[in-house]
PDBQT receptor file of N, H, CA, C and O in Angstrom, charges set to zero:
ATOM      1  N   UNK A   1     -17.359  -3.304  58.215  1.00  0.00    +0.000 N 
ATOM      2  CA  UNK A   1     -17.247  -3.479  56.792  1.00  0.00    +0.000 C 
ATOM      3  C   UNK A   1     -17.787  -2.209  56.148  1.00  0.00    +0.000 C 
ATOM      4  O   UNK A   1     -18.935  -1.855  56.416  1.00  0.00    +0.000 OA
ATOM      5  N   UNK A   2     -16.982  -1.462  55.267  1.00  0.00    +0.000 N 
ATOM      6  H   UNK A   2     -16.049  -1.749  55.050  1.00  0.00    +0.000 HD
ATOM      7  CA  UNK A   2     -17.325  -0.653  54.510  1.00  0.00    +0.000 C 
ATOM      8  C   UNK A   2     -17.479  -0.495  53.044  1.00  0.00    +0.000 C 
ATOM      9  O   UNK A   2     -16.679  -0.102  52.195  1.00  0.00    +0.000 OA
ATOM     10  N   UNK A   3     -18.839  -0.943  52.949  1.00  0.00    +0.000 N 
ATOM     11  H   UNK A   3     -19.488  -1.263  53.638  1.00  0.00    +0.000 HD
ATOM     12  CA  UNK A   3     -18.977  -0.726  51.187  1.00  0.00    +0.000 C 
ATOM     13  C   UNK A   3     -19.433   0.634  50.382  1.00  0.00    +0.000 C 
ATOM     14  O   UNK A   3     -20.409   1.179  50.897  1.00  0.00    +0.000 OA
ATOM     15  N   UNK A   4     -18.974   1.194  49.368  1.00  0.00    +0.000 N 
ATOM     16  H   UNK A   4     -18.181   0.751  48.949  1.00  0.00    +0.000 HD
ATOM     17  CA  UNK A   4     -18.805   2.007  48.475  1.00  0.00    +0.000 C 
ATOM     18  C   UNK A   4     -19.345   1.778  47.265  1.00  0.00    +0.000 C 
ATOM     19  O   UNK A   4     -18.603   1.296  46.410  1.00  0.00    +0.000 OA
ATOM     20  N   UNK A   5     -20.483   2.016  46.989  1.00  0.00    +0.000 N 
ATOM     21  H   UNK A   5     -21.086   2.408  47.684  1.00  0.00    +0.000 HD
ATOM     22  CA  UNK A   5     -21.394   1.554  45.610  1.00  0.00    +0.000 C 
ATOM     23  C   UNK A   5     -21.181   3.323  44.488  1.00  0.00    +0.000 C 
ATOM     24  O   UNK A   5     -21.473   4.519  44.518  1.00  0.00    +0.000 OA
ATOM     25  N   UNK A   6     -20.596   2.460  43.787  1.00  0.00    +0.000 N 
ATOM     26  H   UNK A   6     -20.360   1.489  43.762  1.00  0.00    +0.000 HD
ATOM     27  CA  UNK A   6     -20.212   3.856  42.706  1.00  0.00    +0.000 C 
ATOM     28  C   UNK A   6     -20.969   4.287  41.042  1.00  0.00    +0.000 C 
ATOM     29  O   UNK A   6     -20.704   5.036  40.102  1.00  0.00    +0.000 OA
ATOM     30  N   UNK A   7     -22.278   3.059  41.503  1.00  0.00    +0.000 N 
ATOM     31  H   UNK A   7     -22.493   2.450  42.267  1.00  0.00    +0.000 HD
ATOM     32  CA  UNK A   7     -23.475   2.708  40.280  1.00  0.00    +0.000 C 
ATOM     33  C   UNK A   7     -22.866   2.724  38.956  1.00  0.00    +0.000 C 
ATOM     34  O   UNK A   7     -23.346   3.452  38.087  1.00  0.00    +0.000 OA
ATOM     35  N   UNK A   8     -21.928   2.044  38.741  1.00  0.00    +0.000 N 
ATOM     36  H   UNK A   8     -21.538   1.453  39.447  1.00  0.00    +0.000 HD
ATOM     37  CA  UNK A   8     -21.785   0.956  37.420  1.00  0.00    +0.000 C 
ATOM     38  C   UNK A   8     -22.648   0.342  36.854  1.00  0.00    +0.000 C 
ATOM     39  O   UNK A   8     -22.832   0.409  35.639  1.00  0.00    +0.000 OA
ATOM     40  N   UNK A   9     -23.416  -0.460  37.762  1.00  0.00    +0.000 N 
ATOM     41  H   UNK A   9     -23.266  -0.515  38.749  1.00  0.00    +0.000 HD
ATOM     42  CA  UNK A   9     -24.788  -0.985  36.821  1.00  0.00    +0.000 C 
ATOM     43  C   UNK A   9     -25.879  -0.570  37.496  1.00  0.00    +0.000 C 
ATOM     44  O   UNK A   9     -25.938  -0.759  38.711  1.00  0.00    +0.000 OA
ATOM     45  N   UNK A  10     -26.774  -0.025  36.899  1.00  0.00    +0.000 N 
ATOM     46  H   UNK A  10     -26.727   0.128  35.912  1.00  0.00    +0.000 HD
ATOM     47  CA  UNK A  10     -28.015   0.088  37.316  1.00  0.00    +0.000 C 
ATOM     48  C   UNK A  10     -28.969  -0.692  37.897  1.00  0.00    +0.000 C 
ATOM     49  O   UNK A  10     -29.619  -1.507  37.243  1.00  0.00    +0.000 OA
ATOM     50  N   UNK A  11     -29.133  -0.489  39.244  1.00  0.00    +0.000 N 
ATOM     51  H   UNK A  11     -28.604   0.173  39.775  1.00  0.00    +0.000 HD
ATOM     52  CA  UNK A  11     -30.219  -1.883  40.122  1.00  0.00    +0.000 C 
ATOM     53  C   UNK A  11     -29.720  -3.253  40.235  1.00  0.00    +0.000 C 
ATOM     54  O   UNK A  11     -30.149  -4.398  40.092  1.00  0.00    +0.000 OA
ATOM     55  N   UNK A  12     -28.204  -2.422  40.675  1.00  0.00    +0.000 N 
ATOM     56  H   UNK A  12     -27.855  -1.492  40.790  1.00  0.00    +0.000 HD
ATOM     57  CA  UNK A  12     -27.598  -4.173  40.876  1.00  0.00    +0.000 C 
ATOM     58  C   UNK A  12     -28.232  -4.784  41.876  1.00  0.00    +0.000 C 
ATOM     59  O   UNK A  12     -28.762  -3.932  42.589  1.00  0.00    +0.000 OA
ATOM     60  N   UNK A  13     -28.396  -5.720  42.205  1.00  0.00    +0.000 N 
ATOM     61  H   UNK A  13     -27.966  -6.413  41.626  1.00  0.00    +0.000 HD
ATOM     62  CA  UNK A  13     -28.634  -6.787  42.943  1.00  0.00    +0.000 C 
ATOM     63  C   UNK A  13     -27.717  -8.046  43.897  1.00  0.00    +0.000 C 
ATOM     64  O   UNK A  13     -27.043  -8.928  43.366  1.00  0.00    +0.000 OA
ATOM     65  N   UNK A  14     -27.850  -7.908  45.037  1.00  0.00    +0.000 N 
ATOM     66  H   UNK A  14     -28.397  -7.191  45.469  1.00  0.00    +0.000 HD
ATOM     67  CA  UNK A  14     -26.701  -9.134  45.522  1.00  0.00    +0.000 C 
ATOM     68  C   UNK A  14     -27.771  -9.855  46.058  1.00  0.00    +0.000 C 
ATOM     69  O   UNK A  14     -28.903  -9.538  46.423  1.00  0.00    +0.000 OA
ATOM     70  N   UNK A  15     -27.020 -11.103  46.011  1.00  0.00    +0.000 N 
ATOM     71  H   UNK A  15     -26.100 -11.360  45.715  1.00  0.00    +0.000 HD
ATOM     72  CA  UNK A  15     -27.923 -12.408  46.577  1.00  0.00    +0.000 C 
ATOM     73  C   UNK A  15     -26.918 -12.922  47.769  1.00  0.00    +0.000 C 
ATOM     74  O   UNK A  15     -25.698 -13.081  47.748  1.00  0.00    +0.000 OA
ATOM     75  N   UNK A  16     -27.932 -13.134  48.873  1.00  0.00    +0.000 N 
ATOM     76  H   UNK A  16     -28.923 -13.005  48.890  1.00  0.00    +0.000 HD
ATOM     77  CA  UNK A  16     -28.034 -12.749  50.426  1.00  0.00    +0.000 C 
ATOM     78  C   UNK A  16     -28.819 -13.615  51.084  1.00  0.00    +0.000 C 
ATOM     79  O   UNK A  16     -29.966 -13.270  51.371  1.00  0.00    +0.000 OA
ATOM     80  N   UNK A  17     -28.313 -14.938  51.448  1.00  0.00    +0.000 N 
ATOM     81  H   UNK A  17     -27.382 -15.218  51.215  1.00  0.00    +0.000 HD
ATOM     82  CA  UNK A  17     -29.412 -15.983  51.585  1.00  0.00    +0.000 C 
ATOM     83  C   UNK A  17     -30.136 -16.387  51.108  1.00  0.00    +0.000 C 
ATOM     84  O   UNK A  17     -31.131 -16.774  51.720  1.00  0.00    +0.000 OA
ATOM     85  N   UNK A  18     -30.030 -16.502  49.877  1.00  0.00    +0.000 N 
ATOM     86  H   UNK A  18     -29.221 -16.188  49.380  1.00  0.00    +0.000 HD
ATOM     87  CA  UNK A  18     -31.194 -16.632  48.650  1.00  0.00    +0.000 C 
ATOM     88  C   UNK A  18     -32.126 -15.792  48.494  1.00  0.00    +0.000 C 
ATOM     89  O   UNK A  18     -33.190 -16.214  48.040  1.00  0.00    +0.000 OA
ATOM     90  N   UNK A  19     -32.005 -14.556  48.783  1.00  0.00    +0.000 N 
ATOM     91  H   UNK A  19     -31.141 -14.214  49.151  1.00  0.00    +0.000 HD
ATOM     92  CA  UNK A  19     -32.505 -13.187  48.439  1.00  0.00    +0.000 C 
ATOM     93  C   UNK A  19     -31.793 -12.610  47.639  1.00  0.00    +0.000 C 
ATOM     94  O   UNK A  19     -30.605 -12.931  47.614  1.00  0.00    +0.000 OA
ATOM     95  N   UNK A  20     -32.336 -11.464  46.635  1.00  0.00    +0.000 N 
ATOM     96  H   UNK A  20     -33.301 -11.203  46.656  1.00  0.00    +0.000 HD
ATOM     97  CA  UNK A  20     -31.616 -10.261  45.567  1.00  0.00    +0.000 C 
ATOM     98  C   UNK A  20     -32.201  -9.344  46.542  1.00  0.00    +0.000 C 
ATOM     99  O   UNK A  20     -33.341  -9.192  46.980  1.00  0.00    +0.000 OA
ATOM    100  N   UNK A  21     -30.932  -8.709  46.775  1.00  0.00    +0.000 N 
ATOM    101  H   UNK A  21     -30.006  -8.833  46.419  1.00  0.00    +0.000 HD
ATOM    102  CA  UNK A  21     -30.833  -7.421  48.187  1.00  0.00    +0.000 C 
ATOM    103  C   UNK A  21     -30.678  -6.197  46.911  1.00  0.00    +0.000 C 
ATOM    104  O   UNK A  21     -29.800  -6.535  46.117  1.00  0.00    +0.000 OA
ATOM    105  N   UNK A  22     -31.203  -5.137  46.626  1.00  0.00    +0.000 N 
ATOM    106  H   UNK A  22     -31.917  -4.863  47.270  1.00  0.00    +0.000 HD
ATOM    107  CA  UNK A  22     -30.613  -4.453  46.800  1.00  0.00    +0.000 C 
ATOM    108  C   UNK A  22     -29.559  -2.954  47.505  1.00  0.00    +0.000 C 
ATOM    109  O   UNK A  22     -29.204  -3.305  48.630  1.00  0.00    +0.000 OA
ATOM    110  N   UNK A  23     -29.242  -2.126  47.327  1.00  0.00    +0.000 N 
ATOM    111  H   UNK A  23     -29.530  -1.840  46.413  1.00  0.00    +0.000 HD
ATOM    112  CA  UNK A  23     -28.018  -1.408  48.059  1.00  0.00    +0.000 C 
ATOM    113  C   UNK A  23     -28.542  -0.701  48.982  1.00  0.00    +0.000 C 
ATOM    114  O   UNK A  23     -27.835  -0.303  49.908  1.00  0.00    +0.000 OA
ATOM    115  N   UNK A  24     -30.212  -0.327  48.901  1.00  0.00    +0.000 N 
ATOM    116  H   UNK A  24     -30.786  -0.650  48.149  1.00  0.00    +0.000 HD
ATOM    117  CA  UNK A  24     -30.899   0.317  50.502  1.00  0.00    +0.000 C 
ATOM    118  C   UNK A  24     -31.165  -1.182  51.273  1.00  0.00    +0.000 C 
ATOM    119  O   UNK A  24     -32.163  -1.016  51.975  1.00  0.00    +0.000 OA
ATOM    120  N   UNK A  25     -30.818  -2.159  51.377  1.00  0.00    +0.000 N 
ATOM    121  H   UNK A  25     -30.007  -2.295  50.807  1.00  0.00    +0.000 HD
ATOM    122  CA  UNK A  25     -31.024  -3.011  52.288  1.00  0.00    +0.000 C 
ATOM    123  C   UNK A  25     -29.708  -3.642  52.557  1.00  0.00    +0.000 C 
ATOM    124  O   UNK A  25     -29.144  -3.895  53.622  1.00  0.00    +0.000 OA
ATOM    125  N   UNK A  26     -29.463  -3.778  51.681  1.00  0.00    +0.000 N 
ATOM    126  H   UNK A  26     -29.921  -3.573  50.816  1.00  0.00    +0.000 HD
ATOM    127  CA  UNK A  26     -27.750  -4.695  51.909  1.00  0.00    +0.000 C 
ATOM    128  C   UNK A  26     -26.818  -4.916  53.122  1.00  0.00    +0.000 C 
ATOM    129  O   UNK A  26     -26.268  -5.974  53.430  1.00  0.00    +0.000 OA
ATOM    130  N   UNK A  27     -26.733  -3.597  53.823  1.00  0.00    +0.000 N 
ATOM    131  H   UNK A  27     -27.180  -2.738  53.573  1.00  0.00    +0.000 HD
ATOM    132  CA  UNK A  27     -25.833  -3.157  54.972  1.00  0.00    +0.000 C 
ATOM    133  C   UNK A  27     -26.560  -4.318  56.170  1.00  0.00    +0.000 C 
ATOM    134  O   UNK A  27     -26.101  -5.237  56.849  1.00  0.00    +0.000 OA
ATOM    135  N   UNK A  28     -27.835  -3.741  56.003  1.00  0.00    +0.000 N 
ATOM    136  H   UNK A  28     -28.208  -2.995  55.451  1.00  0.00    +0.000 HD
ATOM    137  CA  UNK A  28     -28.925  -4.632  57.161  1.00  0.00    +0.000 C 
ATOM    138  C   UNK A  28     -28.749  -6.370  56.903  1.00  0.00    +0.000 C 
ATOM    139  O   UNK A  28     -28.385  -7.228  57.707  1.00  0.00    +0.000 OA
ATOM    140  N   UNK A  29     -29.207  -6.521  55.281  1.00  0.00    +0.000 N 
ATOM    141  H   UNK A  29     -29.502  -5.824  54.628  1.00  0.00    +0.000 HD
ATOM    142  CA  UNK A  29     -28.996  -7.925  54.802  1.00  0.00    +0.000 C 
ATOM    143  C   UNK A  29     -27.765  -8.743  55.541  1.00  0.00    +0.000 C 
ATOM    144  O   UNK A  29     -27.869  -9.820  56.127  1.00  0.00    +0.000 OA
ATOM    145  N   UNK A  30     -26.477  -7.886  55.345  1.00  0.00    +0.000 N 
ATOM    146  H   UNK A  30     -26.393  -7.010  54.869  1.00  0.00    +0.000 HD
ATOM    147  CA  UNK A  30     -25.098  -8.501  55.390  1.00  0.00    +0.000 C 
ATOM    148  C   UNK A  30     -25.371  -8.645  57.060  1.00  0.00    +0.000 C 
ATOM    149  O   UNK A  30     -25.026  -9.733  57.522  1.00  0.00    +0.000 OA
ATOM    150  N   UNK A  31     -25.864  -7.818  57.872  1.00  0.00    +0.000 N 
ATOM    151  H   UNK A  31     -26.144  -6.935  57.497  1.00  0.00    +0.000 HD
ATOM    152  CA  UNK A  31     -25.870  -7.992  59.289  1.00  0.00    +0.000 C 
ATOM    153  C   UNK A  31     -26.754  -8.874  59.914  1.00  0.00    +0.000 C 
ATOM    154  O   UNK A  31     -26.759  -9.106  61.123  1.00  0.00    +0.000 OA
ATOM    155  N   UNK A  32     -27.412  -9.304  59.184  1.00  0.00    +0.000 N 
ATOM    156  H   UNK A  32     -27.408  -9.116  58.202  1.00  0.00    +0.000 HD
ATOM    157  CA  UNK A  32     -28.796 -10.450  59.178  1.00  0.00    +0.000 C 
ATOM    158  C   UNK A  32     -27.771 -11.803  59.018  1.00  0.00    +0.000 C 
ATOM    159  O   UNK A  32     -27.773 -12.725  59.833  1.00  0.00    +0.000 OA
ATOM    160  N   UNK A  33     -26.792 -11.740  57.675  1.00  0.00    +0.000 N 
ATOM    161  H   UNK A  33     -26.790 -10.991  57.013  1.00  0.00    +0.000 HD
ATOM    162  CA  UNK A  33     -26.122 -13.141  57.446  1.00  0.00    +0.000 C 
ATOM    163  C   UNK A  33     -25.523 -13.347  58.921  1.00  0.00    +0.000 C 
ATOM    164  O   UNK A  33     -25.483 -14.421  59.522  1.00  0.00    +0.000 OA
ATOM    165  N   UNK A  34     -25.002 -11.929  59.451  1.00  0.00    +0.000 N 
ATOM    166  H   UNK A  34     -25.035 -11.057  58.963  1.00  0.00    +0.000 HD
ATOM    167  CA  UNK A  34     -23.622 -12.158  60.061  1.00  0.00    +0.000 C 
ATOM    168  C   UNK A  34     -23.817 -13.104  61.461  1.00  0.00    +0.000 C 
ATOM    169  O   UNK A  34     -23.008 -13.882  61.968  1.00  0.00    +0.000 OA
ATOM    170  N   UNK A  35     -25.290 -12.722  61.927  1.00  0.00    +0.000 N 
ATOM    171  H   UNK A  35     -25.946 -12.090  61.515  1.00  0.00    +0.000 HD
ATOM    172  CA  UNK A  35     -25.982 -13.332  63.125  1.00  0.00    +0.000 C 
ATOM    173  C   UNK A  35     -26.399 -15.033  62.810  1.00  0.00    +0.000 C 
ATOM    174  O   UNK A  35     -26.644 -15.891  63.659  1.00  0.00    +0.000 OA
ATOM    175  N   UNK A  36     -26.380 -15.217  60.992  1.00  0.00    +0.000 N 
ATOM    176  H   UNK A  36     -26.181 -14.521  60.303  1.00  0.00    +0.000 HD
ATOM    177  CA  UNK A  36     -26.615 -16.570  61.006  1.00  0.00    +0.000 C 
ATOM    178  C   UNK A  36     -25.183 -17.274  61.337  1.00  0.00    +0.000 C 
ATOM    179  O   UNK A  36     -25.156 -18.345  61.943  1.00  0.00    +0.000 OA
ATOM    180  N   UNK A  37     -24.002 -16.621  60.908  1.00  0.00    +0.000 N 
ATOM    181  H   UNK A  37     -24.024 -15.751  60.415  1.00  0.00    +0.000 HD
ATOM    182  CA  UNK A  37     -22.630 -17.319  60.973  1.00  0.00    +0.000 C 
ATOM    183  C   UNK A  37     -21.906 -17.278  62.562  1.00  0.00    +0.000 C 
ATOM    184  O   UNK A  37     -21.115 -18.028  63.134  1.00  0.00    +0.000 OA
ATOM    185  N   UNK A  38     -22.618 -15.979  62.957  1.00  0.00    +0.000 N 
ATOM    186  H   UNK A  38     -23.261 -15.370  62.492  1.00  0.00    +0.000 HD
ATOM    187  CA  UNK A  38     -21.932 -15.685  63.913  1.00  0.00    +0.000 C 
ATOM    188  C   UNK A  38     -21.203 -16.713  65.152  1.00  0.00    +0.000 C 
ATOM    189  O   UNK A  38     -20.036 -16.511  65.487  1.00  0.00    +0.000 OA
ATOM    190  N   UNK A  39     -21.977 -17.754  65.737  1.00  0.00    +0.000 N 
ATOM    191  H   UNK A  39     -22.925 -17.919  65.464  1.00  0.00    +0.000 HD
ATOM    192  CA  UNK A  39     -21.422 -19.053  66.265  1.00  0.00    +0.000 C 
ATOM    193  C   UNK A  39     -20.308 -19.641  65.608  1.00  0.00    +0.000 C 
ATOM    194  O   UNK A  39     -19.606 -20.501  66.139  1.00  0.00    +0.000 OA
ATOM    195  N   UNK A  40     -20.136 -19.200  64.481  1.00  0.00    +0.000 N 
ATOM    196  H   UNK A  40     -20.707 -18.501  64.050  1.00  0.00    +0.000 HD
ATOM    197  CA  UNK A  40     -18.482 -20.385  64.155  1.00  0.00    +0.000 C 
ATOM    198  C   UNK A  40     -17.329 -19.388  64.465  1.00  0.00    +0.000 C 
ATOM    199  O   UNK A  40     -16.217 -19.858  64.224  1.00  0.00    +0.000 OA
ATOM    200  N   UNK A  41     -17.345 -18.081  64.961  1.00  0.00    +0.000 N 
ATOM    201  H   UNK A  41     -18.249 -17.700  65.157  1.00  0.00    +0.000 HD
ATOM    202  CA  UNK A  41     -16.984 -17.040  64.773  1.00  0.00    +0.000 C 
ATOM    203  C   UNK A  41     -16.770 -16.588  66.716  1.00  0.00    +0.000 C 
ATOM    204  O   UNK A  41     -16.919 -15.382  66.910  1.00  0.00    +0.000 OA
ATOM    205  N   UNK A  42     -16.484 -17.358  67.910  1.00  0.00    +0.000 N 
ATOM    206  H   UNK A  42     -16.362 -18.338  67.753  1.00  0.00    +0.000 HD
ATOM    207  CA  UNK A  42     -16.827 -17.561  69.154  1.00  0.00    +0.000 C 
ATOM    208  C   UNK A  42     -15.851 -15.949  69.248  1.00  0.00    +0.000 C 
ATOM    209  O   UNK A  42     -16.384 -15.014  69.846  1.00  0.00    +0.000 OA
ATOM    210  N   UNK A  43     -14.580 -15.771  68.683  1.00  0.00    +0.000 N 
ATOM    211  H   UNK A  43     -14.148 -16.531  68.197  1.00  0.00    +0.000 HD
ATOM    212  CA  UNK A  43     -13.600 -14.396  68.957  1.00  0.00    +0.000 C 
ATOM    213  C   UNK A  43     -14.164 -13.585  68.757  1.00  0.00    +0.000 C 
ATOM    214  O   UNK A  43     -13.896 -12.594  69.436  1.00  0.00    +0.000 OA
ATOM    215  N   UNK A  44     -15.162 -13.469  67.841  1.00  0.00    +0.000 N 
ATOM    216  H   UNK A  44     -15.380 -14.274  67.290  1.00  0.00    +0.000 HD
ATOM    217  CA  UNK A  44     -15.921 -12.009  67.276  1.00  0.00    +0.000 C 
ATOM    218  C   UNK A  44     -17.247 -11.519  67.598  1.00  0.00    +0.000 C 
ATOM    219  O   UNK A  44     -18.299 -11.975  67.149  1.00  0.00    +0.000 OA
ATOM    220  N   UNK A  45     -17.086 -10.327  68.604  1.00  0.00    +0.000 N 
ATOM    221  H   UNK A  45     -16.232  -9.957  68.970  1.00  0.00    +0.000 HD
ATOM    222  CA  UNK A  45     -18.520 -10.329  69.341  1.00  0.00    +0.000 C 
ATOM    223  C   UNK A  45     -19.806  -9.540  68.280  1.00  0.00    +0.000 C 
ATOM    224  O   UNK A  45     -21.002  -9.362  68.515  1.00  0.00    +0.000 OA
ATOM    225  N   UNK A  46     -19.060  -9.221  67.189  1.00  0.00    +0.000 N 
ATOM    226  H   UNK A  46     -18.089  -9.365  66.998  1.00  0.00    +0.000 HD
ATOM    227  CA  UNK A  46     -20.063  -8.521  66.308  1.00  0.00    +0.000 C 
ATOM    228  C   UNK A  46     -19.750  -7.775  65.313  1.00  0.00    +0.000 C 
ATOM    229  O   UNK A  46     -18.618  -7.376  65.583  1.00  0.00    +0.000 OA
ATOM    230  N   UNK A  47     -20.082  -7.318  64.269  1.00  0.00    +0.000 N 
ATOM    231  H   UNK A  47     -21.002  -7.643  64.050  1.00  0.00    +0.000 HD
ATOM    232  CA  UNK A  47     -20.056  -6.397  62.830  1.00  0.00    +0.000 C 
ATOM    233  C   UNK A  47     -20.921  -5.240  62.812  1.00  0.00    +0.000 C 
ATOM    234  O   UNK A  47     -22.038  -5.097  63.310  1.00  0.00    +0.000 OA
ATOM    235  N   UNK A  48     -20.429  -4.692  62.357  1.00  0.00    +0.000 N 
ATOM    236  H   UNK A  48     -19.522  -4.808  61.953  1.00  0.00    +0.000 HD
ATOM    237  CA  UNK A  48     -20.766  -3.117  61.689  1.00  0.00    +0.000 C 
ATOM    238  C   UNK A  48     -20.690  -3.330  60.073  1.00  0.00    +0.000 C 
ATOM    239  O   UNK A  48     -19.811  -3.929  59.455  1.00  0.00    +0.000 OA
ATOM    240  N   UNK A  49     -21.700  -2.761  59.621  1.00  0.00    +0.000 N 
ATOM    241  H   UNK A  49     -22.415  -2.274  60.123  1.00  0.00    +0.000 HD
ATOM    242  CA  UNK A  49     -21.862  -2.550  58.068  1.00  0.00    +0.000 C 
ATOM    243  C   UNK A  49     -22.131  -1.379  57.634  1.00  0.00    +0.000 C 
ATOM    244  O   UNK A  49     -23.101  -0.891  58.214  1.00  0.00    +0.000 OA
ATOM    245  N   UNK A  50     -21.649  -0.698  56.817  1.00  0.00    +0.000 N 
ATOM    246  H   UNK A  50     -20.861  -1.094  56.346  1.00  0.00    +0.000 HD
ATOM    247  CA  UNK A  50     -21.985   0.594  56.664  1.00  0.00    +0.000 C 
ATOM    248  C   UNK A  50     -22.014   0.888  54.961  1.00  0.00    +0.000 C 
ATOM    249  O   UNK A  50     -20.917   0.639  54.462  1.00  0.00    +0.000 OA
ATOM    250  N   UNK A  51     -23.063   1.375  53.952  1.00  0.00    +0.000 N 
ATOM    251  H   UNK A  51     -23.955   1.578  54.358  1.00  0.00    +0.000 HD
ATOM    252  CA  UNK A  51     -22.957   1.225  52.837  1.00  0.00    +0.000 C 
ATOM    253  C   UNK A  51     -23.211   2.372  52.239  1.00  0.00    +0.000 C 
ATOM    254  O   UNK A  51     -24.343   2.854  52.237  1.00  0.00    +0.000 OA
ATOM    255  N   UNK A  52     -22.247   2.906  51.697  1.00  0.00    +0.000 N 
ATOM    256  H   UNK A  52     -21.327   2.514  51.698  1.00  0.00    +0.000 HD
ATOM    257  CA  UNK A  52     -22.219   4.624  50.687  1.00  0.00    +0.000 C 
ATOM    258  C   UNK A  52     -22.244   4.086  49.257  1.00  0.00    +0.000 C 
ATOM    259  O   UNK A  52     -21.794   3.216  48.512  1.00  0.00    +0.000 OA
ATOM    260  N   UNK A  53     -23.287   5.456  49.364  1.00  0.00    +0.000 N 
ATOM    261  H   UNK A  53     -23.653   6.163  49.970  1.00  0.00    +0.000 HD
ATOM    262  CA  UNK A  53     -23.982   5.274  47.833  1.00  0.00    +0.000 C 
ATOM    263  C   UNK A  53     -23.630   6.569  46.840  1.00  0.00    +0.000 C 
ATOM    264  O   UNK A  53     -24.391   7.536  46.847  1.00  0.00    +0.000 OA
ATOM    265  N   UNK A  54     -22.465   6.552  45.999  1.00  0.00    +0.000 N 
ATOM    266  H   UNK A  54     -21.847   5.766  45.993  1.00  0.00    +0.000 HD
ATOM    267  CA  UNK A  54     -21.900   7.170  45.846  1.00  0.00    +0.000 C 
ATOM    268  C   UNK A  54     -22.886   8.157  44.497  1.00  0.00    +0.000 C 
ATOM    269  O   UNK A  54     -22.518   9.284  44.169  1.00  0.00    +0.000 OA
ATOM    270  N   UNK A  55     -23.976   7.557  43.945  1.00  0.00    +0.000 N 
ATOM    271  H   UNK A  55     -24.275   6.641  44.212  1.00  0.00    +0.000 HD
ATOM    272  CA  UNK A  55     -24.747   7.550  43.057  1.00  0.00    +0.000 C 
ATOM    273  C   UNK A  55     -25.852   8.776  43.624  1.00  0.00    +0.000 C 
ATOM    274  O   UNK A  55     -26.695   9.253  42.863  1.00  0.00    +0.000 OA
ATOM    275  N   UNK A  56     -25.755   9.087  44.665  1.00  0.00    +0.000 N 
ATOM    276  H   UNK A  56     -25.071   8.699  45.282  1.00  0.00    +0.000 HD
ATOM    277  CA  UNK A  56     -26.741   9.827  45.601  1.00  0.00    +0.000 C 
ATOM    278  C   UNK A  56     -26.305  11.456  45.129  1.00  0.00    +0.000 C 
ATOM    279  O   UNK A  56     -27.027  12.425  44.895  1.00  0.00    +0.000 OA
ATOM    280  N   UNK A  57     -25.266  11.350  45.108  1.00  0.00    +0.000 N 
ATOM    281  H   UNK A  57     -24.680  10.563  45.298  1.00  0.00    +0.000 HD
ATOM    282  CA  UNK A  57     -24.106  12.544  45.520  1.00  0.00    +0.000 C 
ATOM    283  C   UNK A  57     -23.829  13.139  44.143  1.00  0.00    +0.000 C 
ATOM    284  O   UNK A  57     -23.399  14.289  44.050  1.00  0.00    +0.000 OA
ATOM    285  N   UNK A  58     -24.102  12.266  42.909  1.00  0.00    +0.000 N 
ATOM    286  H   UNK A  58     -24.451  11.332  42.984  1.00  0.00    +0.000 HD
ATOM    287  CA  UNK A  58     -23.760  12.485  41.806  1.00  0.00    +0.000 C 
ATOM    288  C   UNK A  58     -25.370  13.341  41.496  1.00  0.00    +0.000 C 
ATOM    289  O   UNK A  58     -25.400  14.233  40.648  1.00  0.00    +0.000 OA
ATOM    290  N   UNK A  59     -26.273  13.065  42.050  1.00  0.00    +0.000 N 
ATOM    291  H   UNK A  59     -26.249  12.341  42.739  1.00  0.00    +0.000 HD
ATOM    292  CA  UNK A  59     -27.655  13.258  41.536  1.00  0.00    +0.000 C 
ATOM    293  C   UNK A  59     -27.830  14.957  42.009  1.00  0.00    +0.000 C 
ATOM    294  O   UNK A  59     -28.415  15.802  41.330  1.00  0.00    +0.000 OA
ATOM    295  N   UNK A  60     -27.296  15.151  43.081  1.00  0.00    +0.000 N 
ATOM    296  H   UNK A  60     -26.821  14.465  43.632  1.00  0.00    +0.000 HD
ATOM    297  CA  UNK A  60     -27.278  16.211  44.002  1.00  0.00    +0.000 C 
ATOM    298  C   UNK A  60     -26.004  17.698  43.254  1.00  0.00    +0.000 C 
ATOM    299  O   UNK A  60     -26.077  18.924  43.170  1.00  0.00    +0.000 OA
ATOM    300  N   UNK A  61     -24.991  16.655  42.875  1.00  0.00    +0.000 N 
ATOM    301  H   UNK A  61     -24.932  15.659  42.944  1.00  0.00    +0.000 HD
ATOM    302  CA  UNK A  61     -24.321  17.797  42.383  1.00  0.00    +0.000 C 
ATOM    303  C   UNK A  61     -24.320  18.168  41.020  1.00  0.00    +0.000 C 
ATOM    304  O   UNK A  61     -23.716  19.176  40.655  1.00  0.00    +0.000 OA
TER     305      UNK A  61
């Protein structure tokens, strides 16, 4: 899974098991859910998360 955060809102927040994740944890968060679901899921031996922060890049240039 590849997410692309392009900071539209400032200090967004996702909720993640009844946690507000935000975007330096998220990638980890989403891979934390994935191990809770993972048993209904017997075909899929695992996920990759990977999360660009496009807001980083803007600061830099």
């Amino acid at each position: 899974m590849l997410l692309v955060w392009q900071g539209r809102k400032p200090l967004k927040k996702w909720l993640i098991n009844k946690q507000r994740i935000g975007l330096k944890d998220l990638a980890t968060a989403l891979k934390g859910y994935w191990y809770s679901i993972a048993d209904q899921y017997p075909g899929v031996d695992t996920i990759e998360v990977v999360a660009i922060d496009l807001t980083i890049r803007q600061k830099l240039s």
